[in-house]
N, C-alpha and C positions, 0 to 999 in steps of 0.2 A: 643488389636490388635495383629496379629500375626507378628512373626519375626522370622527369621532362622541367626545362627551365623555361619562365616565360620573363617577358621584357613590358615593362609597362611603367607609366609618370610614378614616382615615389611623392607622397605628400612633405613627407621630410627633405626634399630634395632631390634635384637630378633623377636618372632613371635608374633603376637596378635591376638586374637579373635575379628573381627569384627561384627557386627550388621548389617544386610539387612535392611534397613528401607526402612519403607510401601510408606512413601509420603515426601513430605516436612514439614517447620515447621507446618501449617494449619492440615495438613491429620495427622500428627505425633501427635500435640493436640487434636484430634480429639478420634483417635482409641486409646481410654482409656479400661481401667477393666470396668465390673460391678460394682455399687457398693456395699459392705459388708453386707453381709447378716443382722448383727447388725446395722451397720448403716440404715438401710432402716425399722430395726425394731423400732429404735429408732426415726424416724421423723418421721413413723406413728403412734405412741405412743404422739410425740408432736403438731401434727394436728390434734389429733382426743380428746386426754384424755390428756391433761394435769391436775399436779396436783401439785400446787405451793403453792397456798395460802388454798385450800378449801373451798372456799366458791365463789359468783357469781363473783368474780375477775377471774378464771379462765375459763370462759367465754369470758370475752374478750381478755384475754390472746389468747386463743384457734385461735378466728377469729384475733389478729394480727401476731401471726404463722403462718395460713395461708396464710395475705398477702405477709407477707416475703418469705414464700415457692415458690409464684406466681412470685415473682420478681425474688425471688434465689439472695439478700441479706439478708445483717444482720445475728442472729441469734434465735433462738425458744429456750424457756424454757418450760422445761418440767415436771422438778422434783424441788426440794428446795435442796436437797442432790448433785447432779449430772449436772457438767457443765452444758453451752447450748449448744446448737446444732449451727455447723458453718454453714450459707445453703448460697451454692452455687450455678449461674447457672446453672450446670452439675447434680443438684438433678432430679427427677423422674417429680415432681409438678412444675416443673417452667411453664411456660406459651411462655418467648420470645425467642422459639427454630423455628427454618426452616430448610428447606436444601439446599444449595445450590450443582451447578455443577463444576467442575475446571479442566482444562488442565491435562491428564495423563504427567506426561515427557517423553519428547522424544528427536529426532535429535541428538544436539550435548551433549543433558545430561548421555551422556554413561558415565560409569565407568572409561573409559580409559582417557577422556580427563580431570579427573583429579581436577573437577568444586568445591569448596567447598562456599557454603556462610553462610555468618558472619552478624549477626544484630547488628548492634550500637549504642548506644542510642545517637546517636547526629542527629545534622540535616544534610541533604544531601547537603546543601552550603557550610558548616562547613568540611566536608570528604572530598568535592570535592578541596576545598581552602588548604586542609593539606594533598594530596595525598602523597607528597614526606616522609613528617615524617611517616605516616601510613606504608608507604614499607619499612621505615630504623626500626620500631619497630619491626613488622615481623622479617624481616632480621635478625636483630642484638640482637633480646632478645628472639622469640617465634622460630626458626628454631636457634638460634646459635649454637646450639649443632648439628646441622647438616651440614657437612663437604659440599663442591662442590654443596649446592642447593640455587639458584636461586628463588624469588617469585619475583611473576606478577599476576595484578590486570586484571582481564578479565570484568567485567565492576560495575556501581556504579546506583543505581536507592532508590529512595525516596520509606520507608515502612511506613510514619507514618509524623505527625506530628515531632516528635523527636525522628526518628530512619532511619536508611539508613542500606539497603545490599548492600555488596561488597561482590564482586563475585569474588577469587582468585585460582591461581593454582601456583603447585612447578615445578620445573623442577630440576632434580637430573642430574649434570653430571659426565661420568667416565672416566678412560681412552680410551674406544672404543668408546663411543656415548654417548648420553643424551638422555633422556626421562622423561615424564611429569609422576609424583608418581600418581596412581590411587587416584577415590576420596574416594574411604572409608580406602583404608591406609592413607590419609594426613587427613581426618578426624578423626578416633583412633589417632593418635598422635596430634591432635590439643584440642580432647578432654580427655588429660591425665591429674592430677594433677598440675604439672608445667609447662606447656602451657596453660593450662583453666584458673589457677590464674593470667597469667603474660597477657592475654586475656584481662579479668574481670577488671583488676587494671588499665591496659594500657591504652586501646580502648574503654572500657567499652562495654565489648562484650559480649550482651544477651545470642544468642543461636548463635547455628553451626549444620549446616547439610548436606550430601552430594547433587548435584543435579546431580540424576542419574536416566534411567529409570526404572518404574514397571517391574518387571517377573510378570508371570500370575500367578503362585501360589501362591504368595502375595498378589498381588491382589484380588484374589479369595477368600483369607483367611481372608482380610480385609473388602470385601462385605460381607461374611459371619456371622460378627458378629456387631449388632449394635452397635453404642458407647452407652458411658456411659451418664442413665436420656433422652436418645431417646426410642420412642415408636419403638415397630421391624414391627410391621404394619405401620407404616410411613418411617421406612426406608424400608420394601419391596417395598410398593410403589414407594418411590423414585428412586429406581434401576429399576423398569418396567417402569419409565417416562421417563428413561434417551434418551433425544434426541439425543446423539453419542456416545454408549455405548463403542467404539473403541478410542476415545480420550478422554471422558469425565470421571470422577468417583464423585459421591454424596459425601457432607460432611456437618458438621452439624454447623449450623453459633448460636450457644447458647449464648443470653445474647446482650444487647444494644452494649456493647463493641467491640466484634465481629463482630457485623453488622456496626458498624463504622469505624474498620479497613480496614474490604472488600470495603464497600463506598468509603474510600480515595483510596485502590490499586483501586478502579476501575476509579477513577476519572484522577489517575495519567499515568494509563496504555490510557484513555481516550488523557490527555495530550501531551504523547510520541507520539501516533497514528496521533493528530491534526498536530504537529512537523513534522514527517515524512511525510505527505499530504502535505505542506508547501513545503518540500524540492522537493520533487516530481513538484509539481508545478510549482515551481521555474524554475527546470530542464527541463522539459515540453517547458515552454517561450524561456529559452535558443534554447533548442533544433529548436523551431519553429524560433526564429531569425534568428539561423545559416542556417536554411533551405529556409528563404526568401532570405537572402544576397546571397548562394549558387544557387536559383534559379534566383536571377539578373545578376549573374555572368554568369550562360550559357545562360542566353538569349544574354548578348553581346559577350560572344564567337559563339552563331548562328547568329548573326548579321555578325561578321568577318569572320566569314566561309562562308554565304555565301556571302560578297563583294568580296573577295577570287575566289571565286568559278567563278564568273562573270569577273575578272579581269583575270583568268586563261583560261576561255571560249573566251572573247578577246584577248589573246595571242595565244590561238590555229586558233581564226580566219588569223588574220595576221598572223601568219606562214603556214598557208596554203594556203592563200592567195598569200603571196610571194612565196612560192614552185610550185604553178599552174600556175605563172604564164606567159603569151606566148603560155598555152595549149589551145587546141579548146576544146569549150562545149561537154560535154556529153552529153548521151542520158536521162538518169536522169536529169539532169539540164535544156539540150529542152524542158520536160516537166514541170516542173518547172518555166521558163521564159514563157513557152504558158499560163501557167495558171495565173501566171501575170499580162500578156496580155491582159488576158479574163477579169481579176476584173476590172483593169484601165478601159478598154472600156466600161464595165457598167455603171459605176461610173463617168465618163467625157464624153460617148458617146452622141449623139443627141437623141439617144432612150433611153434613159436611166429606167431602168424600176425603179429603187430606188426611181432617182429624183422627176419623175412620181408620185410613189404612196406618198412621203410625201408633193408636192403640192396639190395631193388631199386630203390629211389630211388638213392640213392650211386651205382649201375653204373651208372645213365640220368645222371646229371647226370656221373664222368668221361667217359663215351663222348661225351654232348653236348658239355664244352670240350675234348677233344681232335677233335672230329668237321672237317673242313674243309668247308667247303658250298662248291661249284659253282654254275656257272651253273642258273638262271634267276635266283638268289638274287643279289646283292650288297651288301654292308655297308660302310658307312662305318667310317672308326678311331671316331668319335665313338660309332657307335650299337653298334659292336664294345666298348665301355668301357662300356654300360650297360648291355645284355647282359649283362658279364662281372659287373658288380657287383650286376646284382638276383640272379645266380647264386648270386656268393658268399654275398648276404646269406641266400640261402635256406636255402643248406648248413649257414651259420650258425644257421637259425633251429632246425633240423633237430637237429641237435647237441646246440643247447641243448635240445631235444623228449627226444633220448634220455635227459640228463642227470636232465633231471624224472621222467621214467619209473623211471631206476636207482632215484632217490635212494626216490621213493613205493613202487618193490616191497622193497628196506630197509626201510621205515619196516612196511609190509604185512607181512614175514615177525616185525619186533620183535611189530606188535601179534598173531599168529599165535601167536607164544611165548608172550606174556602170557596168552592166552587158554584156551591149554592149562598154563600152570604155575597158571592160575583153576579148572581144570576139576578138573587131578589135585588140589590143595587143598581 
């Protein structure tokens, strides 16, 4: 894989040559050399012509080299003279290679905020149960030599059955300000000599890498050559498949191993996502609680706004009432009082046309349930009982029609009185 070093002041000290790195640990494992011209001569010398014993033993010598080459364990013999051959799954002939696609970094994995993670070979209950020793060992043995800086754990997530990333940053402070050490300076000084040992012995700290975004030219530099024991017609492929060429990059998942590590991060990134859907949910229900409790509450504040309102309308009446009064009617109000006038004398008069038309309803509906229909007509008991009951209810509704009527020309003749004991006053 390609990489470009740059040179710049280390806050820990002196200047350092740092390393651009392509990807994380994954894309970092990934984008290997070629392998050696000898080496490649050398395992196809042991998959093709071995020559051990001489005679039909290496025959099947032959075909169990090849199995191994297909698996990429074990190792091939090839000569009686000269080792075997170590074959790994990064050989040419292995078989259980793919490729997978993975998140470019981006966002918050700039450079500047300083991100470094740390693989440990314990388990992620075990890290999470010993956070506080984990930041006094930092502290106090891995940065001791560094005067005014501060580490903090930015966060911790499960890589494995028996390994956990923590994700850390420094913060250097001076006499003017503080600021978080970039992450490939706190990387070069975390992978120095006497910090990588006190690491390893400590923590038991696999690997370290910065988590910072692609530049395009590394990128580019890194498409550019396939890894190592990848066909380069499967990884063109691969790069003309890529379904988000803009966040995605190919990389090469070689050997059971690999493909069970991705398995578990995908299971656990799986996990976190379920988690967070949970809380969401949770919040969701809250939210929708506080919005029903919030919506019973204005309904009884519109309920008291408007008894309010009615109770405020009653005080304007009677205050106006009492201000008017000893005044004669207006001409607004004459008409008002005639109109009055007018409804009462329908409604109580000897002609009444209301009373009128709903006695002639009453005769039409008994003559209609006593009436028997004849032929052409015939009715069922069923549809004779729903007949009878839209009936009733009508007479019903009727009734209840005249009731309203009585009770509003009552209320009509009260306010009639009222208006003339206002008038003669």
């Amino acid at each position: 894989a390609a990489s470009a070093t740059a040179t710049q002041p280390s806050l820990f000290g002196g200047s350092v040559t740092q390393p651009t790195l392509l990807a994380q640990q994954q894309l970092g494992a990934a984008a290997t050399q070629s392998a050696p011209q000898q080496y490649l001569s050398t395992l196809i010398l042991a998959l093709t012509r071995p020559q051990v014993f001489g005679d039909d033993r290496d025959s099947v010598l032959l075909k169990l080299n090849q199995q191994l080459a297909y698996w990429g364990v074990g190792k091939a013999f090839y000569s009686p003279t000269a080792p075997p051959l170590t074959l790994a799954p990064e050989n040419p002939f292995c078989r259980f290679k793919t490729i997978s696609y993975v998140c470019v970094p981006s966002g918050n994995t700039k450079d500047e905020n300083g991100l470094v993670s740390m693989v440990i070979k314990r388990k992620c209950e075990t890290v999470r149960l010993n956070q506080a020793a984990l930041l006094a060992t930092l502290a106090g043995k891995v940065f001791a030599t560094v005067k005014d800086a501060s580490v903090q754990i930015e966060s911790i997530r499960s890589a494995g059955e028996e390994a956990t990333e923590v994700v850390v940053y420094v913060t250097e402070r001076t006499s003017a300000a503080s600021r978080r050490v970039p992450a490939t300076e706190l990387h070069s000084f975390m992978s120095q000599p006497g910090p990588k040992a006190i690491l390893a012995s400590e923590l038991l700290c696999e690997a370290t890498w910065p988590r910072k975004e692609f530049h395009r030219p590394a990128l580019e530099a890194y498409l550019a050559t396939p890894p190592a024991g990848l066909d380069p017609l499967l990884w063109e492929q691969a790069k003309r498949a890529n379904p988000d060429p803009e966040r995605l990059v190919p990389v090469p998942v070689v050997g059971t191993a690999s493909l069970r590590d991705r398995l578990r991060e995908q299971e656990t990134a799986v996990a976190l996502q379920r988690r967070r859907l949970e809380l969401q949910t949770e919040t969701v229900a809250e939210l929708r609680l506080r919005s029903d409790t919030a919506s019973g509450r204005l309904e009884d504040q519109r309920r008291t706004a408007l008894a309010l309102s009615h109770r405020l309308l009653r005080l304007l009446v009677a205050r106006e009432t009492a201000g008017r009064r000893g005044w004669s009617l207006g001409a607004e109000e004459e008409r008002l009082r005639a109109r009055l006038d007018a409804v009462a004398d329908r409604i109580h008069g000897p002609a009444s046309q209301l009373t009128a038309r709903l006695t002639e309803l009453l005769a039409q509906l008994r003559v209609a349930q006593g009436r028997r229909y004849s032929a052409p007509y015939r009715l069922d008991a069923e549809s004779r009982d729903d007949i009878r009951l839209f009936l009733n209810e009508q007479q019903s509704g009727i009734s209840q029609l005249v009731d309203i009527i009585r009770k509003d020309t009552e209320d009509m003749k009260v306010v009639c009185e009222g208006l003339k004991v206002a008038a003669g006053s």
